[in-house]
Backbone bond lengths (Angstrom), bond angles and torsions (degrees), N, CA, C in turn:
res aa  C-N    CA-C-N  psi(-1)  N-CA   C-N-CA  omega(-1)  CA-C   N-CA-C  phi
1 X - - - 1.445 - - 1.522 109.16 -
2 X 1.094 104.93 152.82 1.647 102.97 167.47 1.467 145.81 -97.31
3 X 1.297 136.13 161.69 1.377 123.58 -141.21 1.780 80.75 -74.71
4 X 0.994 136.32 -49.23 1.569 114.93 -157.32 1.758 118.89 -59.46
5 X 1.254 80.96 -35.70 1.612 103.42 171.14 1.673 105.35 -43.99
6 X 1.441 129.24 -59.47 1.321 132.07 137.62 1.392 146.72 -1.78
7 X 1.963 96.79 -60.85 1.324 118.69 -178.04 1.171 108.84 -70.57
8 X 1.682 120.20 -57.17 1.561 129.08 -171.18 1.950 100.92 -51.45
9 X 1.415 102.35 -49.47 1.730 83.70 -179.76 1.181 147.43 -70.64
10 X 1.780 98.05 -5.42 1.498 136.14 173.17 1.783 101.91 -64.57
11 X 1.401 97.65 -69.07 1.394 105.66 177.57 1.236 124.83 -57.39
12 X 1.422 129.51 -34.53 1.365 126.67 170.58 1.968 112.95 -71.27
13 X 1.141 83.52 -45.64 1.792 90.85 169.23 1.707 111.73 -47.42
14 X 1.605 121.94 -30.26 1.164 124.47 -161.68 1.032 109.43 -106.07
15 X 1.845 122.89 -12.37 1.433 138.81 147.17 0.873 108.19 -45.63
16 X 1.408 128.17 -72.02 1.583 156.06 -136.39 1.599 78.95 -70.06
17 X 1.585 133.02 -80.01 1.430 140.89 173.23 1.544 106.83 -14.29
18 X 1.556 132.15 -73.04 1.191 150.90 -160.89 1.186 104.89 -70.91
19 X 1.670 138.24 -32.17 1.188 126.56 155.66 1.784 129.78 -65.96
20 X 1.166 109.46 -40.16 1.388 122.75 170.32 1.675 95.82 -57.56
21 X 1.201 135.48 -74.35 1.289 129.62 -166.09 1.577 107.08 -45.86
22 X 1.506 111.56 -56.98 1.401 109.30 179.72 1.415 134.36 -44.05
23 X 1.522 88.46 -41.97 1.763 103.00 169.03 1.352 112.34 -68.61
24 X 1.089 148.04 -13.35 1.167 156.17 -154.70 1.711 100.47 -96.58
25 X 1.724 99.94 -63.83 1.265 135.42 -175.73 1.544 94.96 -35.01
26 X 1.694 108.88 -62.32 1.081 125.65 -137.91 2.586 92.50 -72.25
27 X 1.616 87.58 -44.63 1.143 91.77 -158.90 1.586 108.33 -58.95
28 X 1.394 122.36 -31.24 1.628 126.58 177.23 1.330 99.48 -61.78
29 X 1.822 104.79 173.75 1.390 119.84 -148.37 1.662 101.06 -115.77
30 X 1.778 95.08 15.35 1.612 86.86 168.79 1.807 109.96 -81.43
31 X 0.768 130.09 -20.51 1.537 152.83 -156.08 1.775 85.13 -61.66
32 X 1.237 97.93 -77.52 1.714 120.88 -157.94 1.823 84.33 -81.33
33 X 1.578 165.32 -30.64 1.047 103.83 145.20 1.203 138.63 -71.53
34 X 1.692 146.41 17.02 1.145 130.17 -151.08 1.774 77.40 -123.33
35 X 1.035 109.63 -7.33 1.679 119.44 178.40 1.608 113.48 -68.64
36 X 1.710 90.28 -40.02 1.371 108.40 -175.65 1.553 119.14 -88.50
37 X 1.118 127.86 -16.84 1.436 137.13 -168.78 1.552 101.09 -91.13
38 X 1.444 95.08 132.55 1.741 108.59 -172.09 1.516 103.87 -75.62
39 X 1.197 133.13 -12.50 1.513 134.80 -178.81 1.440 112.32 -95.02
40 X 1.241 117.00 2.23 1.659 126.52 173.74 1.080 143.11 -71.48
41 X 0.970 155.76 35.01 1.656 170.19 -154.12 1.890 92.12 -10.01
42 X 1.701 104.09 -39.81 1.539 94.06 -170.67 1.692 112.98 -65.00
43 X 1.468 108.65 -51.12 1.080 119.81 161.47 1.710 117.44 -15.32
44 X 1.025 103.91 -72.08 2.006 118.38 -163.56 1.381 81.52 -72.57
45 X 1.764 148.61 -60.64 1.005 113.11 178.24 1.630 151.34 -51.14
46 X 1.806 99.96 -20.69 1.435 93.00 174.38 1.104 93.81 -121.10
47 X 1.404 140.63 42.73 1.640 119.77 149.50 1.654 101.13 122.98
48 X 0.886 152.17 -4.66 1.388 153.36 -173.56 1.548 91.79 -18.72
49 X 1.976 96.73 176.40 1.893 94.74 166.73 1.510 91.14 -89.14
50 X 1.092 128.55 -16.61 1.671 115.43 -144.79 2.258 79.42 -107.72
51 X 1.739 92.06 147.34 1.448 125.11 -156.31 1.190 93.72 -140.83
52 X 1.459 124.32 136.97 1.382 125.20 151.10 1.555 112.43 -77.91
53 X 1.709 92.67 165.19 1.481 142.34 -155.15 1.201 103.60 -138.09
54 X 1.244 111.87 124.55 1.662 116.96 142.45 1.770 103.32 -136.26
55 X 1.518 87.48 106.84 1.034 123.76 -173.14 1.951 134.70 -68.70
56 X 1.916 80.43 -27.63 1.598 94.47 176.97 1.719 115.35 -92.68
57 X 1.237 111.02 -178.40 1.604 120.71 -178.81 1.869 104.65 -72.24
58 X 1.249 106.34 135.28 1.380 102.52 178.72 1.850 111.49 -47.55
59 X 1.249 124.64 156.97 0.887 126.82 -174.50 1.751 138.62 40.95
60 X 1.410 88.20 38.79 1.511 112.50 -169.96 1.394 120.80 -68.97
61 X 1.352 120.64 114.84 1.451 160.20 168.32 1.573 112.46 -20.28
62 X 1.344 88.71 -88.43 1.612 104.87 -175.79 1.577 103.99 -145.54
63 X 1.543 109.16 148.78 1.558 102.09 170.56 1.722 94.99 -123.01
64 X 1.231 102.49 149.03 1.485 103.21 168.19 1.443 104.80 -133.46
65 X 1.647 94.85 163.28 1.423 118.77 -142.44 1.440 98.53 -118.28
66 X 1.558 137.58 120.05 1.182 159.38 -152.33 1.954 109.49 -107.51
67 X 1.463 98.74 123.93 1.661 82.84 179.19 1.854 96.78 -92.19
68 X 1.212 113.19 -159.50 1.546 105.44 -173.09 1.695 112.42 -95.71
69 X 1.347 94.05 5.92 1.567 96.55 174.05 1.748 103.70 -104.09
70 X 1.562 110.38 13.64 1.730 96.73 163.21 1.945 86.72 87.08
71 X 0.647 126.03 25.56 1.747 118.93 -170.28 1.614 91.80 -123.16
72 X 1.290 120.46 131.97 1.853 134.93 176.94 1.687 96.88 -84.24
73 X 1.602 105.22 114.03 1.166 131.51 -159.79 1.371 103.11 -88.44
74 X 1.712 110.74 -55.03 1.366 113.02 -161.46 1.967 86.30 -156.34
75 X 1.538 106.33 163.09 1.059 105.43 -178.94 2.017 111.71 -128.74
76 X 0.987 119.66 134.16 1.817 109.97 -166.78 1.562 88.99 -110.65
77 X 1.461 98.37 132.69 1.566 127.68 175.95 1.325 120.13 -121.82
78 X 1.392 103.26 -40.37 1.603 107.27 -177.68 1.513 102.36 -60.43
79 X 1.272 118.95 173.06 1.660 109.42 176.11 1.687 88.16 -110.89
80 X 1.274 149.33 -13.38 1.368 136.93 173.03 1.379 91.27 -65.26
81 X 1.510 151.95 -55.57 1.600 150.87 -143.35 1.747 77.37 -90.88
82 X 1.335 142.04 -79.54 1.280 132.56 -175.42 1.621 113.31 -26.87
83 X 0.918 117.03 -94.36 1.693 132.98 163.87 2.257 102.45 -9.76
84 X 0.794 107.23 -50.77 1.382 124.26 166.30 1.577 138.05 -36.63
85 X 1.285 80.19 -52.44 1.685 110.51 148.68 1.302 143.26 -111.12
86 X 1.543 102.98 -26.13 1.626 92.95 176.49 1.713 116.34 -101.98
87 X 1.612 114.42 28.44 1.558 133.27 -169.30 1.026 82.38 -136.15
88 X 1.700 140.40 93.67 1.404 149.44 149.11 2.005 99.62 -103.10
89 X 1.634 72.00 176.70 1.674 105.29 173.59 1.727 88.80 -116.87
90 X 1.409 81.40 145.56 1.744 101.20 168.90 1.094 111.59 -122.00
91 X 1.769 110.97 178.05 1.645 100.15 177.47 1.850 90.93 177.52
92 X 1.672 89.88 158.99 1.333 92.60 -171.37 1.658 117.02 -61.33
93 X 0.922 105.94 152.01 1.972 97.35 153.12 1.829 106.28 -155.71
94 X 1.699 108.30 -177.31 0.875 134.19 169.39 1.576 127.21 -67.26
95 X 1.119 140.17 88.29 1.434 142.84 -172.14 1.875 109.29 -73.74
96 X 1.787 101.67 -3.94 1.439 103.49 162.11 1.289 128.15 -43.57
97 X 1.380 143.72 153.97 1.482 129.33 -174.42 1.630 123.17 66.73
98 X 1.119 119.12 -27.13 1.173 143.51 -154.76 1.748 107.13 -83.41
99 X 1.131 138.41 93.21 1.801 111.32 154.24 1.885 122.10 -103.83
100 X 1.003 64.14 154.26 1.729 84.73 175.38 1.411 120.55 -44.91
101 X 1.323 123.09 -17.12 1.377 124.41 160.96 0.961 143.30 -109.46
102 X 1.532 93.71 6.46 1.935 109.53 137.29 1.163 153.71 -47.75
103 X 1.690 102.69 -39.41 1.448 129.78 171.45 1.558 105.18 -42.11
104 X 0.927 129.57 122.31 1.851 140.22 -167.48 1.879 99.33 -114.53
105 X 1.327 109.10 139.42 1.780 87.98 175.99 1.399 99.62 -84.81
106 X 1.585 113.50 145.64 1.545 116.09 -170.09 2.020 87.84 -122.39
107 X 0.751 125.91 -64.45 1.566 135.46 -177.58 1.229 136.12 -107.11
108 X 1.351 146.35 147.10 1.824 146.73 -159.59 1.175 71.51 -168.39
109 X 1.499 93.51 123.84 1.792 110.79 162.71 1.825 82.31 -121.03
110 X 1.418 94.53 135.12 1.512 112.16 146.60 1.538 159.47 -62.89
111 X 0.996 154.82 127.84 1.573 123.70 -148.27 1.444 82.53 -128.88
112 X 1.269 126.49 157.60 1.719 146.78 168.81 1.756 89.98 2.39
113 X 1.559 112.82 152.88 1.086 129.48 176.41 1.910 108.39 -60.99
114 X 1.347 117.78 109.03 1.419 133.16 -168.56 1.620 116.78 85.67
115 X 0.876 113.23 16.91 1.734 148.69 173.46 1.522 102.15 -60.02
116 X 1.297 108.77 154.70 1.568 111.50 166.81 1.750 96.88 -81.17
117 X 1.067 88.59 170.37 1.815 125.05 -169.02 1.776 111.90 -134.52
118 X 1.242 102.59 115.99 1.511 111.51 -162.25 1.464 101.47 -106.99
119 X 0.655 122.14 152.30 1.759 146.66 -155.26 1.680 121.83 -101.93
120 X 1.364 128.60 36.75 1.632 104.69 -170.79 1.510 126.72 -71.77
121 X 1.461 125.92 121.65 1.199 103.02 166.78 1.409 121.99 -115.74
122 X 1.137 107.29 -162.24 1.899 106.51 -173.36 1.364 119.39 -174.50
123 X 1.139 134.88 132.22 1.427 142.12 -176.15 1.359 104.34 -65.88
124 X 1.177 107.79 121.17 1.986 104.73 165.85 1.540 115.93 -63.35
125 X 1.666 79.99 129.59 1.358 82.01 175.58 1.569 110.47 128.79
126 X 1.402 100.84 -76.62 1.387 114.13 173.84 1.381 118.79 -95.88
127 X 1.326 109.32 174.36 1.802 124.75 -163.72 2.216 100.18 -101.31
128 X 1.402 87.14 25.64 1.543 93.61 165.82 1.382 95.86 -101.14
129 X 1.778 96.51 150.17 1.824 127.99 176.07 0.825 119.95 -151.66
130 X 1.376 143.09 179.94 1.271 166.00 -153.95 0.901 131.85 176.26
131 X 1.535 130.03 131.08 1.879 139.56 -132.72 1.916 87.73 -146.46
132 X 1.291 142.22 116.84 1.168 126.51 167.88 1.379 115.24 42.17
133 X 1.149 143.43 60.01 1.383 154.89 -138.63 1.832 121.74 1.23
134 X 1.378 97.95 38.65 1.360 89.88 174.38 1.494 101.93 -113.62
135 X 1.283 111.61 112.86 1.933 114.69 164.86 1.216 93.78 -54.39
136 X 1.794 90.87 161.53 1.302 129.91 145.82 1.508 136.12 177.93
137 X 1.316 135.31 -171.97 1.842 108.91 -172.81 1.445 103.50 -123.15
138 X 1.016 140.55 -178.31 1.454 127.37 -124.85 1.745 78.18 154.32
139 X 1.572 124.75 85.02 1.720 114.82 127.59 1.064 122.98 -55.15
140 X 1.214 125.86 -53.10 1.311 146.85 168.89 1.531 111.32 -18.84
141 X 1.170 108.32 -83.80 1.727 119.15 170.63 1.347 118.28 -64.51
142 X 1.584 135.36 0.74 1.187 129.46 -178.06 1.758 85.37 -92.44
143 X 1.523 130.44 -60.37 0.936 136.21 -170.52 1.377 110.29 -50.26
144 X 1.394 132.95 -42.06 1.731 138.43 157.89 1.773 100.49 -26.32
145 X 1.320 100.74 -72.65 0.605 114.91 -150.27 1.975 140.92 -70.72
146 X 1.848 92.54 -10.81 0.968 134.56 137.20 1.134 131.42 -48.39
147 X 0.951 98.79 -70.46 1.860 104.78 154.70 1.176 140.34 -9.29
148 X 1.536 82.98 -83.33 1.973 118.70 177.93 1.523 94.10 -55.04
149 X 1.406 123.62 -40.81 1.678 116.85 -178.43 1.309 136.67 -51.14
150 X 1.525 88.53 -31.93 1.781 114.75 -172.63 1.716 103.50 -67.54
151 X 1.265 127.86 99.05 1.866 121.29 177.37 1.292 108.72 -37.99
């Protein structure tokens, strides 16, 4: 017989392997959390709830950073610290528990000098916000934003 004659059953044998693993892969419950995590590339490819946002004015300046008494904490210039925050994942949530006069202003990103000025706010506490009155939750940006807190 001949060596290819060989090869092809090698390779199908090594199919045959790569499907069993996959199925395997597929059936554990690492799959569906990495499905679920807003920082996942796998996620956004097959459908997650959570969607990106870019949330600020095109060509945005500076964003500054709000403590909960309304006082400008810190100010973002670099466009990696910009980009950081105003390039989230979103995602549904529950507005149960929740009122409307909670929303605290947490962020104003700036747009070109005489530019509009965009508005984020957010309930202390939690990874709920609001963009022009549309909520939404954002791990993503709570964890930024944590961050940015640390001196």
């Amino acid at each position: 017989m001949k060596s290819t004659f060989y090869l092809k059953i090698g390779m199908m044998v090594l199919a045959l392997v790569g499907v069993f693993y996959g199925m395997k892969a597929l059936d554990g419950g690492a799959l569906e959390d990495k499905a679920s995590d807003p920082q996942s590339a796998l996620g956004l490819l097959i459908g997650s709830d959570y969607r990106p946002l870019n949330w600020c004015p095109e060509k945005t300046q500076k964003v500054e950073l709000f403590d909960p008494a309304g006082a400008v904490t810190k100010t973002l210039e670099k466009p990696e610290d910009i980009s950081s925050v105003c390039e989230i994942m979103m995602g549904a949530f529950s507005m149960e528990g929740i009122e409307e006069s909670s929303f605290k202003k947490s962020l104003a990103a700036h747009g070109p000098s005489g530019g509009p000025i965009v508005i984020l706010e957010q309930v202390p506490g939690k990874p709920v916000f609001r963009v022009k009155g549309m909520p939404f939750s954002s791990p993503m940006l709570s964890k930024a934003l944590d961050r940015l807190a640390v001196p």
